[in-house]
N, C-alpha and C positions, 0 to 999 in steps of 0.2 A: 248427663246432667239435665235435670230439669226445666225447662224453658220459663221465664218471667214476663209475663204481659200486666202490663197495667193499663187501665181501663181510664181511660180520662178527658178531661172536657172541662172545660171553664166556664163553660157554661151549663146552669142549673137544669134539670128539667128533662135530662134526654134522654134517659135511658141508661145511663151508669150501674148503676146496681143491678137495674132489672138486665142489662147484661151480662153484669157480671155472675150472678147467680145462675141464671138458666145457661149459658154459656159451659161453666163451672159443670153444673149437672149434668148437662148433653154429653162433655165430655166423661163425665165418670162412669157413665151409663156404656160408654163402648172402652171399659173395661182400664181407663186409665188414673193413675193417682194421681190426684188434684188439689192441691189447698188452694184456699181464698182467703186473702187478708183485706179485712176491714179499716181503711183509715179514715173514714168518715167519723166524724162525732156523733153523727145521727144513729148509726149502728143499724143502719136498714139493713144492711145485708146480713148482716146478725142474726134479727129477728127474721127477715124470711127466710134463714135455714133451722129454723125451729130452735134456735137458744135464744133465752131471755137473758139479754143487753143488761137486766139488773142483776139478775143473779151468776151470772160468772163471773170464776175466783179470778182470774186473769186474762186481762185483753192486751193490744198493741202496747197502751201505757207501761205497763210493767215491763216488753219485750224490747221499748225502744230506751225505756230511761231507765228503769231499775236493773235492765240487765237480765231479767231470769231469761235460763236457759229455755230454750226455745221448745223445747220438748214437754215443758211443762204448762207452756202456753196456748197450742194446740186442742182443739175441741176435736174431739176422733171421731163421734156419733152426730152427723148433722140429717136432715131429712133430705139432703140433697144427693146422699153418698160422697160429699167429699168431705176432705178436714176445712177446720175454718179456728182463725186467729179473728177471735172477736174485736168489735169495736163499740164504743160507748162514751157518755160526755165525758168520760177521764182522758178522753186521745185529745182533746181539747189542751187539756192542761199538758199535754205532751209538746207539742207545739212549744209553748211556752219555756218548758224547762231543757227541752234541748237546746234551746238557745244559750247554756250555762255549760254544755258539756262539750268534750274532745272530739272530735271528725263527726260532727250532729249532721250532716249529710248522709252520711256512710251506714249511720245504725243498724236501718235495715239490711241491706246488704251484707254487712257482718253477720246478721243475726242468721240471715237464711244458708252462709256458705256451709252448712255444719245438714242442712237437708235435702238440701239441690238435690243430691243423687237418690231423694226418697220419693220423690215428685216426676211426672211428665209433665206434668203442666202449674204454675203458678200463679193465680188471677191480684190482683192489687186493685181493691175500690177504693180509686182515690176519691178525694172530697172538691168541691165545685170550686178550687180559687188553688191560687199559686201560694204554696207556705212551706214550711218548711215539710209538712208531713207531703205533699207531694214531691217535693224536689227528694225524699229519702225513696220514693214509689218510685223514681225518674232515675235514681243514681241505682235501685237496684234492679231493675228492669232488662232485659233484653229489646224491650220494644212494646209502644205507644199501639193498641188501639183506640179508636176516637171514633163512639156510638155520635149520632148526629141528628136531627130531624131535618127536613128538605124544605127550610124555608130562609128570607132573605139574610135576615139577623143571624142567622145558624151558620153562614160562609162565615161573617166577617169574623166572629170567635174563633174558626175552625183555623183563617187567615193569621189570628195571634195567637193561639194553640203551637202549629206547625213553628212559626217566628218562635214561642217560648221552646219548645223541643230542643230546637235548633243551638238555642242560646246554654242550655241545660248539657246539650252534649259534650259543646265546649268547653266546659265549668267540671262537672260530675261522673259524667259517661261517653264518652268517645264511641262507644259503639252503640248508642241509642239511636233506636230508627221507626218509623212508624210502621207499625205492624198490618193495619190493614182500616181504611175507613165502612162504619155500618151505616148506613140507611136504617133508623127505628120510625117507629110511631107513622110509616108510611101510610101514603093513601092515593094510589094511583088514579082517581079520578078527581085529585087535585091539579088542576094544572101549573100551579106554582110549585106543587113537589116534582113532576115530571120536569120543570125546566130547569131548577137546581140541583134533582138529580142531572140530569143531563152533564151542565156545566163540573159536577166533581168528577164524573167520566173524564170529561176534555182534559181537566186538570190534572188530575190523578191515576191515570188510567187506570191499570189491573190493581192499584193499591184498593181500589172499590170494592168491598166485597159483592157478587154476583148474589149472594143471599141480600134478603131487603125483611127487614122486622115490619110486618100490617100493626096497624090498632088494634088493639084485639081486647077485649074486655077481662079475658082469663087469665090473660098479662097480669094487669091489673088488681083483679081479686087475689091472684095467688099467693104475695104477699101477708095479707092479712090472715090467711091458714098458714102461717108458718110453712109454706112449701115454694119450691121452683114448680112454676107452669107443668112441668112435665109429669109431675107428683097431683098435681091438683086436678090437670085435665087433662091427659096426654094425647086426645085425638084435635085439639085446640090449633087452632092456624098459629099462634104465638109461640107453641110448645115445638110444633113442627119446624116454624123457620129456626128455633134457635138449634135442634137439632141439624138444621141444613145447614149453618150456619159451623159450626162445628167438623163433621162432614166436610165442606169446605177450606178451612185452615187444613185439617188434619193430611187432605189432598196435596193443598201448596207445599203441603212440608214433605210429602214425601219426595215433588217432583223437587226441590230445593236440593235433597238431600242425594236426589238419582244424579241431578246435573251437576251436585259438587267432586261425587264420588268419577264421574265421566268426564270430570275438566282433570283429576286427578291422576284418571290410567293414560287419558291422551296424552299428559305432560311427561 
């Protein structure tokens, strides 16, 4: 069964989508099948995998509130190599009309049990505020990554972030846990980044990922060519960490999966 991360931060600005996507592509690229659901109304991550947010026949809206089957909802051909459930200002109006229907928490999460076993990996761009379109991200998830930049205001989100998870478990998801925190938009010859890096170490130990996203310009641009980084520029510092970045999860999980299966003969 296909693992559920969703990507999230309450705070605006840090790298969410630009994770989510290259993320997304790093992994497809070492040969794994990957959708990305858009729950933003902005539809970035839409448009940086080369579908235009106006012209697709169906996005998230139709999948959380009208109900189509999810098969039908699915963009197969993206520039990224993975699939993608688009998003656009119709998720907007989703928000809204869930609030009229039966288990509006749960939508999601229904909607995916039918392709878990088609996926290894499943990214959720959520949107920058707590609503209901993240609490369905949060109920159907396996687990919270939380992109971040390394400055002071960036802890204390991270501080209510972690506090909303927390609260969200108890409500939604019992087994919801935070996946791994990123370092973006780094800049090591900042001293205020080295010191708040620092401190998520102390705090968070190995939840840190050891990959750290630089500033990088090609970041940036690749968006606007409808591509993930690694399609746009591939020998790019940006394109590279998000492939190390990648690399990295793909690691933790197999030693997860060594040390479950060795807790299992021991017993």
């Amino acid at each position: 069964m296909g693992k559920v991360i969703a990507i999230a931060n309450q705070k605006g600005g840090v790298g969410k989508t630009t994770t989510c996507i290259n993320l997304a592509a790093s992994m497809a690229a070492t040969k794994r099948n990957v959708l990305v659901i858009d729950l933003d109304p902005q539809g970035n991550a839409t448009m940086a995998s080369g579908i235009d947010k106006y012209q697709v026949p169906n996005t998230a809206y139709e999948l959380l509130v009208d109900e189509v089957p999810i098969e039908q909802v699915v963009e197969r051909e993206t520039s990224g190599g993975y699939h993608l459930i688009a998003g656009n200002g119709d998720v907007t109006a989703a928000e809204i009309k869930l609030m009229e229907v039966f288990a509006r928490e749960t939508r999601l999460r229904s909607a995916l049990a039918s392709v878990r076993d088609e996926y290894d990996y499943i990214f959720i761009d959520c949107p920058p505020s707590l609503n209901l379109l993240t609490v369905n991200a949060m109920s159907a998830a396996d687990s919270v990554l939380v992109p971040m930049q390394c400055e002071y205001f960036a802890l204390e989100g991270l501080t209510a972030l972690v506090d909303t998870i927390s609260k969200l478990a108890a409500v939604v998801n019992a087994d919801l846990k935070i996946e791994g925190i990123l370092r973006t938009m780094y800049d090591h010859r900042n001293r205020l980044s080295n010191e708040v890096s620092d401190q998520l170490k102390s705090y968070f130990g190995d939840k840190v990922y050891r990959t750290v996203i630089p500033r990088n310009v090609r970041l940036a641009e690749a968006p606007s060519f409808g591509k993930p980084a690694m399609y746009y520029d591939k020998s790019s510092l940006g394109a590279k960490a998000y492939l190390a970045l990648a690399g990295e999860i793909l690691r933790r999980e197999e030693l997860a999966t060594d040390s479950h299966l060795s807790s299992e003969t021991s017993a």
